[in-house]
N, C-alpha and C positions, 0 to 999 in steps of 0.2 A: 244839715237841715235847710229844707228851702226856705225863701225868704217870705215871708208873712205882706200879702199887698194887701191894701184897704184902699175901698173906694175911695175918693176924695170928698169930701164934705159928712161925712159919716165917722161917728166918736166908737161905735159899738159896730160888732160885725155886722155887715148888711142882707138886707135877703139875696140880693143879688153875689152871687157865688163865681170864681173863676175855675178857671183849670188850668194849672201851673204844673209844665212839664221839666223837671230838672234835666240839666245836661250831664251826662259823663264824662270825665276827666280820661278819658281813655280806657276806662274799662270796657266799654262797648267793643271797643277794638280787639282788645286782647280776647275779649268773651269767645268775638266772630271767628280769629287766627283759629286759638284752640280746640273750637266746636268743627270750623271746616277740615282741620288734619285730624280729628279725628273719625267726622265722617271718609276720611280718603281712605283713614287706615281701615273701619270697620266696613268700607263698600257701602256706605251709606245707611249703615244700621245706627249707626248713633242720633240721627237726626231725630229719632222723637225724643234724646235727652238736649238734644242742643237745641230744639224748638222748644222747648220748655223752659230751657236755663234763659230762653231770650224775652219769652212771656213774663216770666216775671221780674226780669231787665224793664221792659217796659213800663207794666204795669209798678211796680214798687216806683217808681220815677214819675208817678201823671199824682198828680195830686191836686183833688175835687175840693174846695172849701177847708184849704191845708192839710185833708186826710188823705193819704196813697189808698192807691188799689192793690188789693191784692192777688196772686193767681195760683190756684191749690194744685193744677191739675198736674201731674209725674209722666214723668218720658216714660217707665214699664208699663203703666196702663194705656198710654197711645201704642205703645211694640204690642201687648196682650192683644188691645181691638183690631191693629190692622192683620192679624195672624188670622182671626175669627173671621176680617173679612174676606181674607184671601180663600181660609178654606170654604166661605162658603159662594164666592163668584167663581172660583177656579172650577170646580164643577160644568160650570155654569158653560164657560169659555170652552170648554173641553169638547161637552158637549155637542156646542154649535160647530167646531172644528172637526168632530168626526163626522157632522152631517154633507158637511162641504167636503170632505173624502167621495162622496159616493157620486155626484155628478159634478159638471160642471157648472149647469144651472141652478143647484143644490146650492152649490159654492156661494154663487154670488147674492141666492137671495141670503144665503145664510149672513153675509159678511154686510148685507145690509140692514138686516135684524138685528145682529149684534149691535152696530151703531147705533141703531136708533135705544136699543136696551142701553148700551151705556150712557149715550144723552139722556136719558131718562131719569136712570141710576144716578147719574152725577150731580144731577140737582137735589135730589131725594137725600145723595150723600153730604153736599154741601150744607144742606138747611141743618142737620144734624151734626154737623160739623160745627157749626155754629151754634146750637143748642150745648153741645159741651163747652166750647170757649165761654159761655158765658155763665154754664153752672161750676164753672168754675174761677170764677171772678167774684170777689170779693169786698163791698167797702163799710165801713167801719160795722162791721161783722154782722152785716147780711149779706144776703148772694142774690145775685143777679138768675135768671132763667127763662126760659125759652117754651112757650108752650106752641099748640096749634098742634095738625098733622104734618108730617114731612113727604106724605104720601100725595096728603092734596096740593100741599107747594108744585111737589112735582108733575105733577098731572097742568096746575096754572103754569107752571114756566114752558112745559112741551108744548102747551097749547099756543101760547103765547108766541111760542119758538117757530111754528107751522109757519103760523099769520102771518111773523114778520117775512120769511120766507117767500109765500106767496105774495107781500104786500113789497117785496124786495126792500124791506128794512123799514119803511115808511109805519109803521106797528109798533117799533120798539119805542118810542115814549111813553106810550100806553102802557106795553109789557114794562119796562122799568120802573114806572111808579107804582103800578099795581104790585111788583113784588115789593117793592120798598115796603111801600104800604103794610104788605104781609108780614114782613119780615117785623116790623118795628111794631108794629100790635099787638103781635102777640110777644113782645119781651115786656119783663116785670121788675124791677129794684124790689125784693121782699113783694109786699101787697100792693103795689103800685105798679098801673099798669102805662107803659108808654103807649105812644100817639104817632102817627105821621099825617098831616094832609099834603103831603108829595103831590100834583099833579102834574098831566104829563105835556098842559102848557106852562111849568115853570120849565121844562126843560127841551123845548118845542126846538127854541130858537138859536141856540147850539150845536141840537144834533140836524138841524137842516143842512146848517154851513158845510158839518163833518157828509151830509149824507148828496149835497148837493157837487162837491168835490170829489170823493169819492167812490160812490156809488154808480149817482148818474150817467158819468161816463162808459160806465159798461154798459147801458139800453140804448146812448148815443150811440157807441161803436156797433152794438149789434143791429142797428137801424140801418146806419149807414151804412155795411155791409149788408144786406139785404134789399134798400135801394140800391145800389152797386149791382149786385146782380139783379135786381127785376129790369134797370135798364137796358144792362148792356145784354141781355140772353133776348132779346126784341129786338134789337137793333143789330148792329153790322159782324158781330161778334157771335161766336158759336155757343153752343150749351157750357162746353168745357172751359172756353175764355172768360162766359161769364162768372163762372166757379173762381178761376185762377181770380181775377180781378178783385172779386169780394173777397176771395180770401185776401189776397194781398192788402186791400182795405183794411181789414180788421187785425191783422196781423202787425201791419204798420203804426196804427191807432193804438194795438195794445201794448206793443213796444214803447211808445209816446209815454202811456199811461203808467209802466212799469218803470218808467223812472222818476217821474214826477209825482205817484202817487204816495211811495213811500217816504220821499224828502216833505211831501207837505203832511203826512200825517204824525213824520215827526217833531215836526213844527206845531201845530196844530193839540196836539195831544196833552202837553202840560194844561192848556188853556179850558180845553174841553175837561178834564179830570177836575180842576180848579173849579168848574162851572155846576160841575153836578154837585162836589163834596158841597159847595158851599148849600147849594140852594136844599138839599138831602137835609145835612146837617140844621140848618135853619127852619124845618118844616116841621123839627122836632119838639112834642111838649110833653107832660106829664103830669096829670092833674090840673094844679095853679103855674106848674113852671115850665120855661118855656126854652128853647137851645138856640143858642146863637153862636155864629162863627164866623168871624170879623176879618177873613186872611185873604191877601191879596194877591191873583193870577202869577203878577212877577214873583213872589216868595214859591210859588211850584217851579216855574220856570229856572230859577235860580238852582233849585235843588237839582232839575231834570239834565240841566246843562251841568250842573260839579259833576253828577255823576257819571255822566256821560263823558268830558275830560277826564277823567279821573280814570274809565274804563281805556280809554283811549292812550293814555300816557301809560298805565300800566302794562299793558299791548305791548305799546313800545319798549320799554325796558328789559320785558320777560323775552320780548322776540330778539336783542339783541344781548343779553344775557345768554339767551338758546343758541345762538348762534355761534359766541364765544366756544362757551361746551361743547357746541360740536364738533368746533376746529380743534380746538383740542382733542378730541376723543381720535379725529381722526388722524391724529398725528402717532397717538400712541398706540392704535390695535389698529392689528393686523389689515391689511387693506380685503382677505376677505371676509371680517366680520364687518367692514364698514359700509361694502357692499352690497351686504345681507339685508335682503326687504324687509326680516323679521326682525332684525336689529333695528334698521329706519323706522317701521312700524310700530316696535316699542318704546325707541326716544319720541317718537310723534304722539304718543296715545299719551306719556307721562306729562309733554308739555303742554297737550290739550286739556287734562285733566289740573293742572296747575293754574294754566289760566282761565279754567272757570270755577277753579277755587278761591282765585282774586275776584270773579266777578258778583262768586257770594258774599265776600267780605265787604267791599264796594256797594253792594245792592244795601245790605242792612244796614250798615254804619252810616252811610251818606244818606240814600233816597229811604231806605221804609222809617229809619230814626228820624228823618229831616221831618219828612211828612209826619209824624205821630209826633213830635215834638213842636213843631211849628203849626200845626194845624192846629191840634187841640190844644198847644198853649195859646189860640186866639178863642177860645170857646167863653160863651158865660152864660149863666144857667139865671136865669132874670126869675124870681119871686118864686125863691127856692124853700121858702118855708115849710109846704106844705111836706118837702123829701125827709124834714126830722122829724116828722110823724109818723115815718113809715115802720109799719111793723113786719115780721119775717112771715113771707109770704109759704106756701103749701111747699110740702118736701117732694123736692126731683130727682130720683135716680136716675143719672146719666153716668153713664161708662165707657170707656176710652173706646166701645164699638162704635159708640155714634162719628167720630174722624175715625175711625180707622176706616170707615168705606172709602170716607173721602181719598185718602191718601193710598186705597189700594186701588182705587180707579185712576189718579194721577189727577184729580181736577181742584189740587192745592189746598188739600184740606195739612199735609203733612208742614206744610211750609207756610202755611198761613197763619202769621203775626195778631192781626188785631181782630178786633173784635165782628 
């Protein structure tokens, strides 16, 4: 039983409410070992019971003003939706694939139709994805739900998605609070409707930093490649020198950027995720009450760096574990099966497959439980009176098709933990 905290100065419970995430003694562990060998063995069919058995790992462990959350939803009915949704996009895919048979030009616009359908699809999938994680959530025996269209979400995020596009990203603050916004209006505790006032200067001066380092540098380099040649094809240099030169320019710049840009974004990245949960989180009210989230940049950073050691040292171990095994193996068979590419091939595909079944275990246990335990064990729900009045809100049939899109398009509805 978690531990009962009281405000200080307060003799009776207070309005103000925390959220207290218990820690597990290692079950968590063994939860993740179990669920990922037996996703190896079943090819990955087991993952809608082992993303369930983790949901309500989670969930049974967060507990709101001393009561757990509860989470109803059954790994069959995520396998039943994602089947429904396959046979009905599989068509779909088919389709456009025998269109791109018939020319070449056929091909490509087709292959760029399909994209933009599935960027489409995948938000429309997500929003729904989301509307069952939450009808199927649980606290002291009401349920949580998700109204709105999932149609118009997706119509606002493609749009949004254009802009930033043409606006080369300078859009998306705008795009991310409006969906916030979307997303969190229309959810409801019973008859209680939440709130977001997200806007997109609480989170301006974050994504500049990410957008001024990043970004930028790609309009600089195509500048200066392009000054590069307007000079030098006027001047002493031929049409073709001018070519070579800019290329050379932008090639050289992007080389630059190719190393630099991924060491600082993953540096940068703890900070920025920190930046939004907080301000996200904090924007949150419901009627009289209001969400706060009190955690601190270093407590991500912490997490983002164990798990990343942790990925790292495991590396090492498995690689020189593999290593051992292979000298051995090839001590004892034959030198022409040890030659055999098909033999190589299949000790490479089982050590590949091994260690990214460490890296699932590693991802949940450390970073998604760090994050969900540490973040929302900093939450507190200030003049929270008004939520034990709430009554049980309108009934929502949602059924495990709503993720199964998700998880049959790949855009993480299958493997997506919280809420």
């Amino acid at each position: 039983m978690a531990e009962i905290k009281y405000w200080e100065g307060f003799e009776k419970k207070p309005t103000n409410w925390i959220v207290y995430v218990q820690r597990g003694k290692g079950e968590l562990t063994s939860l993740s070992i179990r669920g990922v060998m037996l996703m190896v063995i079943t090819l990955g069919l087991y993952r809608f019971w082992f993303v369930s058995d983790l949901r309500r790992f989670f969930w049974s462990r967060t507990l709101v003003d001393d009561s757990p959350l509860e989470y109803t939803g059954r790994g069959l009915e995520l396998f039943v939706g994602f089947l429904i949704a396959v046979a009905i996009l599989l068509p779909l895919g088919l389709g456009l694939f025998g269109l791109s048979l018939v020319s070449p030009e056929i091909a490509i616009f087709g292959n760029i139709v399909y994209f933009v359908l599935l960027t489409f699809l995948g938000q429309y999938a997500l929003f729904r994805a989301r509307r069952y994680r939450l009808n199927r959530t649980v606290w002291r025996g009401l349920r949580l739900h998700l109204t709105g269209s999932a149609w118009k979400y997706a119509f606002k995020a493609a749009g949004w998605f254009i802009l930033s596009i043409v606006t080369l990203g300078l859009a998306w603050p705008w795009a991310s609070a409006s969906l916030e916004r979307f997303r969190v209006n229309h959810t409801w505790y019973g008859n209680l409707q939440f709130h977001s006032t997200a806007k997109w200067s609480d989170i301006i001066k974050p994504f500049l930093v990410i957008w001024v380092v990043l970004v930028m540098p790609v309009g600089v380099l195509a500048l200066t490649s392009f000054a590069t040649w307007a000079i030098f094809s006027h001047n002493v240099f031929t049409e073709l020198g001018s070519w070579v030169m800019s290329g050379l320019s932008m090639f050289g710049g992007l080389a630059l950027y190719a190393t630099i840009a991924p060491i600082f974004g993953f540096l940068v990245y703890p900070w920025y995720k920190a930046v939004i949960m907080r301000t996200y989180f904090s924007h949150i009210n419901a009627g009289s009450a209001s969400l706060s989230a009190d955690f601190s940049t270093g407590l991500i950073y912490r997490i983002w760096f164990k798990a990343v050691l942790m990925t790292i040292a495991v590396s090492i171990v498995l690689g020189i574990l593999g290593t051992i095994v292979y000298t051995i193996l090839s001590t004892i068979l034959p030198v022409n099966i040890v030659i055999d590419p098909t033999y190589n091939a299949l000790l490479g595909g089982i050590a590949y497959i091994l260690w990214i079944a460490a890296n699932y275990v590693i991802t949940i246990t450390i970073y998604d439980f760090g994050i969900w335990s540490n973040v929302g064990g900093s939450m507190v729900i200030s003049n929270a009176g008004c939520i034990e009045e709430v009554q049980a809100g309108s009934k929502d049939s949602v059924g495990g098709i709503n993720e199964g899109f998700a998880d049959a398009l790949d855009v993480g509805g299958g493997f997506e933990i919280g809420l």
